[in-house]
C-alpha positions in Angstrom: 0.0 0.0 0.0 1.1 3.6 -0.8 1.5 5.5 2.3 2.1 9.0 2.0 2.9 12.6 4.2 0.4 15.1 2.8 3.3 17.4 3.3 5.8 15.8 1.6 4.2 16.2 -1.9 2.6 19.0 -4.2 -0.3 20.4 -3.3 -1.8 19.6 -7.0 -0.9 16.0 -6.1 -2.7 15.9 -2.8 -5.9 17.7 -4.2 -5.5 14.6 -6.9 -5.6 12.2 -4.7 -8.0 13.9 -2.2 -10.6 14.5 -5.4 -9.9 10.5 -6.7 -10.8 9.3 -3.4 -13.4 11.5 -1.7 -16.3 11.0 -3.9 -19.1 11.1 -5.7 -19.0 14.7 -4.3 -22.4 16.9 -5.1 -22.2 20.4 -7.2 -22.8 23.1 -5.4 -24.4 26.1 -8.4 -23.9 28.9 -6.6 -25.4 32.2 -7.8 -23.7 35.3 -6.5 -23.8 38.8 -7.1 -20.9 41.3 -6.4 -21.7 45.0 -4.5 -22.6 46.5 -8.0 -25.2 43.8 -8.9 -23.2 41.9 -11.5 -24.7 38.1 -11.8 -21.3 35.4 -11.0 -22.0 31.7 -11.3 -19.9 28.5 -10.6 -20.2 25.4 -9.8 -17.9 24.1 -6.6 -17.6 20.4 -5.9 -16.5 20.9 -1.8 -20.5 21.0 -1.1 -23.0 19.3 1.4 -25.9 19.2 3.4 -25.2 19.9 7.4 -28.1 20.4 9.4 -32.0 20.4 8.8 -33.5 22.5 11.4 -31.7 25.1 10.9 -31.6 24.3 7.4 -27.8 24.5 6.6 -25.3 23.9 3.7 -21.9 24.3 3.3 -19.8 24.9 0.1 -16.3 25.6 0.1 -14.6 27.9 -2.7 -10.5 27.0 -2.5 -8.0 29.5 -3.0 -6.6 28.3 -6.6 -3.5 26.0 -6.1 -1.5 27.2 -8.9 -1.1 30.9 -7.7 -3.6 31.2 -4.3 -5.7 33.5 -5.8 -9.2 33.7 -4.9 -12.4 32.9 -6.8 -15.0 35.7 -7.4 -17.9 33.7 -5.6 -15.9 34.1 -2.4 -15.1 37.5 -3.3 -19.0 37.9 -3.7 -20.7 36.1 -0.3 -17.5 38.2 1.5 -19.4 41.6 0.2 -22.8 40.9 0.4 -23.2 37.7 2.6 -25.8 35.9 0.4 -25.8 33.1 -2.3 -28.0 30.9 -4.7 -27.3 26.6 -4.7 -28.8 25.5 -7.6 -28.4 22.0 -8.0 -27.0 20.1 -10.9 -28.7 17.4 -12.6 -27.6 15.3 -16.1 -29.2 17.7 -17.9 -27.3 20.9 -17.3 -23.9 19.1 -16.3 -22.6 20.6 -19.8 -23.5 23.8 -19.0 -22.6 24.0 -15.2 -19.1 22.8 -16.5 -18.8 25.7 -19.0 -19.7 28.6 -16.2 -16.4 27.1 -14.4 -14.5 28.2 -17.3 -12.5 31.2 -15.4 -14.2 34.2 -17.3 -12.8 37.7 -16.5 -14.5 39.2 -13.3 -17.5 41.2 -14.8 -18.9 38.7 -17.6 -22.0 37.2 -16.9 -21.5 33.1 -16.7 -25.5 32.7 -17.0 -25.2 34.2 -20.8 -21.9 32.5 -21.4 -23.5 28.8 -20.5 -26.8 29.5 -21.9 -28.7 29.3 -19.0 -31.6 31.1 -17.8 -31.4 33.4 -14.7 -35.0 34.4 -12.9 -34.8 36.8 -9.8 -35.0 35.3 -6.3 -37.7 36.1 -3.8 -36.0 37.3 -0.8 -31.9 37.5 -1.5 -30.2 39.3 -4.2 -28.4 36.9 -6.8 -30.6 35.2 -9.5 -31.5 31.5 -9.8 -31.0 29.0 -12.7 -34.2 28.2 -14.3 -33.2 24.8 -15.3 -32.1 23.7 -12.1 -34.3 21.1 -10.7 -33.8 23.0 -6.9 -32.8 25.9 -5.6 -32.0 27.0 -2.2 -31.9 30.8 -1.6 -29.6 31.3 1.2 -28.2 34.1 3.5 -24.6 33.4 4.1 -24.4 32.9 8.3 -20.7 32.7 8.5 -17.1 32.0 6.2 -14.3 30.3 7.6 -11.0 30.4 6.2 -9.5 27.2 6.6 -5.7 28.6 5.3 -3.9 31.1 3.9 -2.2 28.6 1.1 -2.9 27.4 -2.6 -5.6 25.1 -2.2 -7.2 26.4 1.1 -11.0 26.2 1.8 -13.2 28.7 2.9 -16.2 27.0 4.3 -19.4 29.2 3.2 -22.0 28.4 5.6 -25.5 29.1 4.5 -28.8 29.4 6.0 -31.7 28.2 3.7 -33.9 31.2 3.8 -36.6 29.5 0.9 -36.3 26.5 -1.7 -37.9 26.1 -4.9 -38.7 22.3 -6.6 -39.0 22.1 -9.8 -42.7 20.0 -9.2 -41.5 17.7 -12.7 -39.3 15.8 -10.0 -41.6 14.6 -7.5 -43.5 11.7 -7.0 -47.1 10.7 -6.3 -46.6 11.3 -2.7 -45.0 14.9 -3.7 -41.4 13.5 -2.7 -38.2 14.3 -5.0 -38.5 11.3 -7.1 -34.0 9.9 -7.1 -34.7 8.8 -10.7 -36.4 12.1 -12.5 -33.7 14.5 -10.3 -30.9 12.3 -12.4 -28.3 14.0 -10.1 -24.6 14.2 -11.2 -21.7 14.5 -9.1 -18.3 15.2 -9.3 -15.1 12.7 -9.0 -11.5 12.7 -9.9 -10.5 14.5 -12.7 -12.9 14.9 -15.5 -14.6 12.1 -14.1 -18.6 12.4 -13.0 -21.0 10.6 -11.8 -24.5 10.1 -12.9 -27.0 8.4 -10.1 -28.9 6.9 -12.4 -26.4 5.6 -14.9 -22.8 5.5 -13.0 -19.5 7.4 -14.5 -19.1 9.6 -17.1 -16.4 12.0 -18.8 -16.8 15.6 -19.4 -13.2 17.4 -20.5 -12.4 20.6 -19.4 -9.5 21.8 -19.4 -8.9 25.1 -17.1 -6.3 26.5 -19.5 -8.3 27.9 -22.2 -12.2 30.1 -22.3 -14.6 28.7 -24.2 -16.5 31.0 -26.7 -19.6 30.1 -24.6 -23.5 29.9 -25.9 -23.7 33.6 -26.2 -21.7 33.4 -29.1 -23.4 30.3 -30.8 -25.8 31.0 -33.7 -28.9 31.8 -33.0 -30.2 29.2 -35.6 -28.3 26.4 -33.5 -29.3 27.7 -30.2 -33.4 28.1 -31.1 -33.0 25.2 -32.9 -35.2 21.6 -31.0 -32.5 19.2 -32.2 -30.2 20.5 -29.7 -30.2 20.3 -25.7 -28.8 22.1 -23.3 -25.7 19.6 -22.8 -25.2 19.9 -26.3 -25.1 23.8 -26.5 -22.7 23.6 -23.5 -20.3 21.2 -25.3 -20.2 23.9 -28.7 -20.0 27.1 -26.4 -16.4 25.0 -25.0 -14.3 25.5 -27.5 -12.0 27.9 -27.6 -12.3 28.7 -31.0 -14.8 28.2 -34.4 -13.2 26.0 -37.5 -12.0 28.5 -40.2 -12.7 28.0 -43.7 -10.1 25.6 -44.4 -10.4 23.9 -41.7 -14.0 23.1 -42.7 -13.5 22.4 -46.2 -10.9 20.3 -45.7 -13.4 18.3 -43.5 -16.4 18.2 -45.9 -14.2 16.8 -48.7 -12.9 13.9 -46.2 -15.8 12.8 -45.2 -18.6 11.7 -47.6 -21.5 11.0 -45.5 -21.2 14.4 -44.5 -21.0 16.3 -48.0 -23.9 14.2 -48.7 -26.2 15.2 -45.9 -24.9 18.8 -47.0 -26.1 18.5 -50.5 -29.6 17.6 -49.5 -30.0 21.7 -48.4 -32.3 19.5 -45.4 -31.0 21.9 -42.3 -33.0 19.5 -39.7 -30.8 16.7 -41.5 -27.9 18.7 -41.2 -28.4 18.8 -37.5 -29.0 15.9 -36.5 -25.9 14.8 -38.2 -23.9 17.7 -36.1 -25.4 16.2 -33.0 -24.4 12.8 -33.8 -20.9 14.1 -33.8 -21.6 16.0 -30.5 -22.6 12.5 -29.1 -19.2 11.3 -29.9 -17.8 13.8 -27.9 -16.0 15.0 -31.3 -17.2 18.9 -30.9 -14.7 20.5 -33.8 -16.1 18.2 -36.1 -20.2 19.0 -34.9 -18.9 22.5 -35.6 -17.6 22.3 -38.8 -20.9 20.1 -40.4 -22.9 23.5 -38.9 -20.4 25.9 -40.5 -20.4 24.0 -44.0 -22.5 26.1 -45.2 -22.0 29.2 -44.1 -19.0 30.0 -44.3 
């Protein structure tokens, strides 16, 4: 058996091999807004359920590892001590990934993952409308837990009034386990679905996706596409060029085919199937054909 000194390696290897183990861990959405009223949403993984009467939960934002900076949630609950959980189900896990894309302070994660935000009834920071529940919370207390790369800061909130999406509940008006379809996060990439066990969704934390904002409107209004699927085109960091696509077209004949019936529904579904495979660029480039 490995045994090993936390101290005596990285700090990126110990929140490896912290994340690997400790799981599946539930996503904390948490909806924040800084002193000026600017909307901030991320998803944080450190996140649980402490007490029910009070109702309490607990997230915990880390200062970044690779330079101890701090995130803008924390920033945000500091300032105004208040904070939206949304929780994440299957189907917004693309999107929920996407807002953790490290935008610069000021842009507005809701427009950049596609997701809806409706105003809360008694705190300040918005909701997600696709989130299945939503806890609005006043923020009771923050506890730094260091001062290092990696550091928590346990946010502990006070559930002030929830909202359940009533498409999850059961005869007896329970949250039904199997419509909720919670996810939850494991190590690296790695997720878990409760009704259907692992799955992958890359990210990586080096590079800003374009986001949904900048989609097309005739992808995003369009009914072949979900929500997931919209998430997974707004995170790339950049659109095929012209080459790029052609080059593509003329390599692939089931493609130039579906392209030369002028069907756009057909067109579509052919992206999506390539969104399925998790090969994005190539989704991207059967929309683009024929517009660029």
């Amino acid at each position: 058996m490995l045994s090993i000194d936390p101290k005596a390696i990285s700090p990126t290897q110990l929140q490896a091999y912290l994340q690997g183990a400790v799981g599946p861990r539930p996503i904390a959405f948490a909806s924040t807004v800084d002193k000026n009223g600017i909307p901030n949403l991320s998803p944080f993984s450190f996140f649980n359920v402490f007490s029910s009467n009070p109702p309490i939960l607990i997230f915990s934002p880390a200062r970044r590892v690779r330079d101890n900076s701090i995130k803008h949630t924390l920033i945000n609950v500091e300032s105004t001590r208040e904070v939206v959980i949304n929780i994440v189900n299957f189907e917004i896990v693309q999107q929920a990934s996407l807002s953790s894309t490290e935008y610069a302070d000021g842009v507005n994660e809701f427009l950049k993952a596609g997701l809806t935000q409706i105003p809360s009834d008694v705190v300040k920071p918005f909701r997600v409308a696709e989130s299945p529940v939503q806890f609005e919370c006043k923020v009771n207390e923050i506890i730094a837990l260091g001062t290092e790369g990696g550091a928590g800061n346990l946010v502990i909130c006070e559930v002030l009034k929830i909202h359940i999406d009533e498409n999850i509940l059961d005869e007896n008006g329970n949250i039904d386990q199997h419509k909720i379809d919670l996810v939850a996060r494991m190590g690296g990439n790695w997720y878990s679905r409760a009704n259907k066990g692992l799955f992958e969704v890359p990210k990586p934390l080096t590079t800003l996706g374009i986001g949904v904002d900048q989609i097309p409107t005739f992808i995003k209004e369009s009914d072949v596409f979900s929500g997931n699927d919209l998430g997974m085109l707004g995170n790339v960091e950049a659109l095929p060029n012209k080459e790029e696509v052609s080059i593509f077209v003329n390599q692939n004949f089931d493609v130039k085919a579906v392209l030369s019936s002028d069907d756009e529904h057909q067109i579509q579904l052919k992206a999506k199937e390539f969104i399925e495979k998790e090969q994005v660029l190539s989704a991207w480039k059967v929309l683009l054909a024929e517009r660029i």
